[in-house]
C-alpha positions as CSV (number, residue, x, y, z in Angstrom):
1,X,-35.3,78.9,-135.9
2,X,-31.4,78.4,-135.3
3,X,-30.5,81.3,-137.5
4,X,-28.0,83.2,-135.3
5,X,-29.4,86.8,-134.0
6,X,-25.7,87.6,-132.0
7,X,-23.4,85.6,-130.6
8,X,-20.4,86.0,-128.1
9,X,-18.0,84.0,-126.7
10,X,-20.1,82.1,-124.1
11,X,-23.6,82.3,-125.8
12,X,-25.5,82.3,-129.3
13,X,-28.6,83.8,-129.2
14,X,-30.9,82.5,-131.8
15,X,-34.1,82.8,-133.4
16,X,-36.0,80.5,-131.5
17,X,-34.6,82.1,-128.1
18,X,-36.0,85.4,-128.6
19,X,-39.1,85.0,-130.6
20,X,-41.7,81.9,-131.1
21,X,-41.3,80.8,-134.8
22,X,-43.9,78.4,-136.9
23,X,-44.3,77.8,-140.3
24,X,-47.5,79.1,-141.0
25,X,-47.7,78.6,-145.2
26,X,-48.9,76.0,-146.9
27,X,-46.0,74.5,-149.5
28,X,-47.5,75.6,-153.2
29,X,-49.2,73.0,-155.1
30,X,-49.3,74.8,-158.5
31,X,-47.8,77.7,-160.4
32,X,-49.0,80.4,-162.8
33,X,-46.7,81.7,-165.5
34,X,-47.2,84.3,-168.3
35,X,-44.8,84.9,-170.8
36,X,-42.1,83.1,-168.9
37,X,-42.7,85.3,-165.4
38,X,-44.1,84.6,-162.5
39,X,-48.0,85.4,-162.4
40,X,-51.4,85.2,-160.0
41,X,-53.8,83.2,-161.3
42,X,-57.2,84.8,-160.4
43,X,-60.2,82.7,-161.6
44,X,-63.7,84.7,-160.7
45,X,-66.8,82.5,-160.8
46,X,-70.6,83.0,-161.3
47,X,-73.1,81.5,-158.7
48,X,-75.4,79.1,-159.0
49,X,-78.5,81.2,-160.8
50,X,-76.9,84.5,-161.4
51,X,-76.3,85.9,-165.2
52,X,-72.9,85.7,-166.5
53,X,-72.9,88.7,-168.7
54,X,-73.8,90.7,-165.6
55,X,-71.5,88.8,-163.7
56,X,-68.5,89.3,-165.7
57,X,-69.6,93.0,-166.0
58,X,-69.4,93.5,-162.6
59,X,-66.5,91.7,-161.8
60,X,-64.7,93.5,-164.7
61,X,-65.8,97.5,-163.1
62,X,-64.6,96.4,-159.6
63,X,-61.4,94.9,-161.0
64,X,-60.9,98.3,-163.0
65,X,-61.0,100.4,-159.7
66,X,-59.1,97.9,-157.7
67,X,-56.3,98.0,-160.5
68,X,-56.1,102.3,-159.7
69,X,-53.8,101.7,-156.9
70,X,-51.9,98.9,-158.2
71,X,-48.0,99.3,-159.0
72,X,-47.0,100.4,-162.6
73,X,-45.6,96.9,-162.7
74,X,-48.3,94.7,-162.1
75,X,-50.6,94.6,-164.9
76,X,-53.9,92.3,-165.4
77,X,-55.1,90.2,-168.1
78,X,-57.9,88.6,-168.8
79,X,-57.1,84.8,-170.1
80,X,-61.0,83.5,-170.7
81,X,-64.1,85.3,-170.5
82,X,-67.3,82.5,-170.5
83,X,-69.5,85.9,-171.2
84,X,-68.3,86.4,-174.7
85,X,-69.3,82.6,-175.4
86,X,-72.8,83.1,-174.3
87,X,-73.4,86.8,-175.9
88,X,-72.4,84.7,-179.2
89,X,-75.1,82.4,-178.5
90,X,-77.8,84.5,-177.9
91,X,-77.2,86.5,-180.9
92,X,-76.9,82.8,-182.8
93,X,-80.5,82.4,-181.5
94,X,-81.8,85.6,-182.0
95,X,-80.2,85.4,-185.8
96,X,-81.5,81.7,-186.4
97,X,-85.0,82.5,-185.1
98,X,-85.5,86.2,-187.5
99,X,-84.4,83.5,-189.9
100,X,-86.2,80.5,-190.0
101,X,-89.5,83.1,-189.2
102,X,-88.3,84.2,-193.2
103,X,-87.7,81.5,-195.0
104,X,-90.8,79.8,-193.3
105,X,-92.6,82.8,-194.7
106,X,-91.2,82.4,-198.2
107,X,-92.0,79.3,-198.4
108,X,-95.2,79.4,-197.3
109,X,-96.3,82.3,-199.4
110,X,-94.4,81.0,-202.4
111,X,-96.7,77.2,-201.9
112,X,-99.5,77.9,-200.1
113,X,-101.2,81.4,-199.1
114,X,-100.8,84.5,-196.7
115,X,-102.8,83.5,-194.5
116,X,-101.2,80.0,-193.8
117,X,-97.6,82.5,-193.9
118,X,-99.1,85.1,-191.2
119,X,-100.3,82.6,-188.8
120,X,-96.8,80.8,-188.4
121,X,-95.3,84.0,-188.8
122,X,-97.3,84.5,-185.4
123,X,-96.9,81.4,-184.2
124,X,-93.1,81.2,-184.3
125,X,-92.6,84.1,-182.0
126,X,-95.4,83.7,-179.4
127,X,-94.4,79.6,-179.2
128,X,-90.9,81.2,-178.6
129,X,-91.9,83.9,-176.2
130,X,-94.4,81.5,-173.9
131,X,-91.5,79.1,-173.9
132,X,-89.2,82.3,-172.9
133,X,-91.7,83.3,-169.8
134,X,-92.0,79.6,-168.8
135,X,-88.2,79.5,-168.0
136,X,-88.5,82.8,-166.1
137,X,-91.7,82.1,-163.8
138,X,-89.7,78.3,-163.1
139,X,-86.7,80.4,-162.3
140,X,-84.5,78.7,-165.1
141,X,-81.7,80.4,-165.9
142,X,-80.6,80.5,-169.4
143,X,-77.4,78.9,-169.5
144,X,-75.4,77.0,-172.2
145,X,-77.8,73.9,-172.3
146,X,-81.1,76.0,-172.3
147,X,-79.3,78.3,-175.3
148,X,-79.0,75.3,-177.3
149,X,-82.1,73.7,-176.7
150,X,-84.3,77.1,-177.5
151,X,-82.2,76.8,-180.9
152,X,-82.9,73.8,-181.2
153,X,-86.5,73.7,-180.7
154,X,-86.8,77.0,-183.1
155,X,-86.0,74.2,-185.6
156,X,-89.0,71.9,-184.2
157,X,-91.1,74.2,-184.3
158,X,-90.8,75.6,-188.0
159,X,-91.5,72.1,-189.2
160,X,-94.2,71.6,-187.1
161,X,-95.6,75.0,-188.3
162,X,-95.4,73.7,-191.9
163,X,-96.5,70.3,-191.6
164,X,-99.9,71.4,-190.0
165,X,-100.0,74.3,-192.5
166,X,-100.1,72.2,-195.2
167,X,-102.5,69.5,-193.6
168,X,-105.0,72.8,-192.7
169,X,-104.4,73.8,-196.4
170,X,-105.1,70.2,-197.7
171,X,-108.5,70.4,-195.4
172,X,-109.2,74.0,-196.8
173,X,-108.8,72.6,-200.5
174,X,-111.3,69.6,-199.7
175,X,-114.2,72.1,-198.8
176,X,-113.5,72.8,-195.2
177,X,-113.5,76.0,-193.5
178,X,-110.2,77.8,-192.5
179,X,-111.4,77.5,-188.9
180,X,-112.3,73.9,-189.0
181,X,-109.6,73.1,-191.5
182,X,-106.5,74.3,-189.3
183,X,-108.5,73.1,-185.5
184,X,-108.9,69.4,-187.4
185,X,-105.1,69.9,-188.6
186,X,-103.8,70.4,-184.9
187,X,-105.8,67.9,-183.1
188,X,-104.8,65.1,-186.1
189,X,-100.8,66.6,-185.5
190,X,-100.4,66.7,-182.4
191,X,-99.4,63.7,-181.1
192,X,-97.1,63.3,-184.5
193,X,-95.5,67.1,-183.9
């Protein structure tokens, strides 16, 4: 504000004479740094509900035709992508569901029969798909937490497939139908499983 704009012998005229001057920034609180030079940290967040992979997508292809009319010297780089993470995960799931559904199967046809292989083999996916529509029509999303529980209940559910195989089988062995063998197994399980 008292930076001299011309002065004479009888006067100064400063800053604050001709103009109104305020300090209108905040002091900075933080700094961003990469590879020693001064950098914009730009962190882009999903909302509450919305799908990351599409999020990131999206934030990604506007990013892209912002960056068109950029300078030669500015250049962008992407730090962290949470998107990646979750892509992983799913193709965990999908990898650890095809697999258990096989080595249930195995093992089912190796110590028991077909039949007792083809009904988990249905079970398994259509337990897994109810469970996938449930989330939907509550209007879950499916986040980190949700990934690892459907993992983790894949797991649940194969043993609970085999343990009330193998009761049905015991039943069938005794003289039972295969109807009345595998409805006596699941009402006996299901407080157990």
């Amino acid at each position: 504000r008292q930076t001299t704009v011309r002065a004479t012998r009888d006067t100064i005229l400063t800053v604050a004479d001709v103009a109104d001057v305020r300090r209108s920034f905040d002091d900075p609180d933080g700094f961003a740094r990469m590879d020693r030079q001064g950098a914009v940290s730009l962190e882009i967040r999903k909302e509450s509900g919305a799908n990351i992979i599409a999020t990131v997508a999206a934030a990604q292809a506007e990013l892209a035709r912002l960056s068109v009319d950029w300078p030669g010297t500015l250049e962008l780089r992407q730090l962290q992508n949470s998107a990646e993470d979750v892509a992983e995960l799913l193709g965990d799931l999908q990898n650890n569901v095809l697999l258990a559904m096989i080595l249930v199967l195995l093992t089912l046809m190796l110590t028991l029969h077909w039949r007792a292989a083809m009904l988990v083999a249905f079970a398994i996916p259509a337990s897994f798909l109810t469970g996938l529509l449930g989330i939907a029509v509550l209007g879950f999303t499916l986040n980190i937490v949700v990934l690892f529980a459907l993992i983790l209940v894949v797991g649940m559910l194969v043993d609970a497939s085999l343990v009330v195989t193998e009761l049905a089988d015991r039943y069938r062995i005794a003289g039972r139908s295969p109807k009345a063998a595998f409805a006596e197994a699941a009402t006996r399980m299901a407080w157990p499983v």
